[in-house]
N, C-alpha and C positions, 0 to 999 in steps of 0.2 A: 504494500500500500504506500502511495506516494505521501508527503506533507499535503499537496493538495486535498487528494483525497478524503484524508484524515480531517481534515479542515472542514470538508463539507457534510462526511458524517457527525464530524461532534457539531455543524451547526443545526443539522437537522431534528439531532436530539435534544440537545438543547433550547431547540426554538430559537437561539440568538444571532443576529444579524450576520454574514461572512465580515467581515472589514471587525467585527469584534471580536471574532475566535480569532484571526488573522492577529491582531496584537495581543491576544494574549496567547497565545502559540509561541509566538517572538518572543515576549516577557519569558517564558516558563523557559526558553532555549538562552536567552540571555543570560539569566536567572543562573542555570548548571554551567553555563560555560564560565562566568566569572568567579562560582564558587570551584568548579577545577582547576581556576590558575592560580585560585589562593592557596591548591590544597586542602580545600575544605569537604567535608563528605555530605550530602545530602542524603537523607534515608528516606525513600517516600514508599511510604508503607502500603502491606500490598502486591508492591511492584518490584523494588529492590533498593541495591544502594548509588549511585553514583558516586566515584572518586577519582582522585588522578594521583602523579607518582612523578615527579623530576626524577630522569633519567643522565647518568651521570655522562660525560663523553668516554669516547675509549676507542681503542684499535683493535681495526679487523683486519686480515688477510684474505683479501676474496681470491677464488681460484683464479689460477691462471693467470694471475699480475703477481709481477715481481716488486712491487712496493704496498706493505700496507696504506692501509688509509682510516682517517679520523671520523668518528660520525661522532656529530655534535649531540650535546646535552639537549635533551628534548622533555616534553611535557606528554606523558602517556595516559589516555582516557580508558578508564574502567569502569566495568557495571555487573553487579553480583545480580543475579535473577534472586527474588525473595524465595522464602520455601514455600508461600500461600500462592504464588504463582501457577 
């Protein structure tokens, strides 16, 4: 199922206007993604947990090249399914 999609079932069910699920669709994704760059966990019960994890740098050897190479510190997105799931 697309964001669209999703967008137009939850306005159906809800009876509420598209251009108002639409912002708050946005809000609830804004919402997770600014608590993952804090590190922060979200638990939305139910459904599961959201979290993220800075990921340190470090050196790989890919095959077949004679020089390793660095992959940068990154921010990695997690999500535990709940057990009521």
């Amino acid at each position: 199922m697309t964001k669209n999609e999703f967008k137009n079932k939850l306005a159906d069910l809800t009876g509420l206007p598209h251009s108002q699920v639409a912002k708050l669709l946005d809000a609830i994704s804004m919402l997770i993604l600014d608590a993952m760059i804090r590190e922060d966990k979200i638990n939305w019960s139910g459904l599961g947990t959201f979290s993220s994890k800075i990921v340190k740098p470090r050196t790989v050897q890919p095959p077949g090249q004679p020089m390793p190479i660095t992959l940068p510190a990154h921010i990695e997105a997690r999500f535990k399914v709940s057990k009521n799931f």
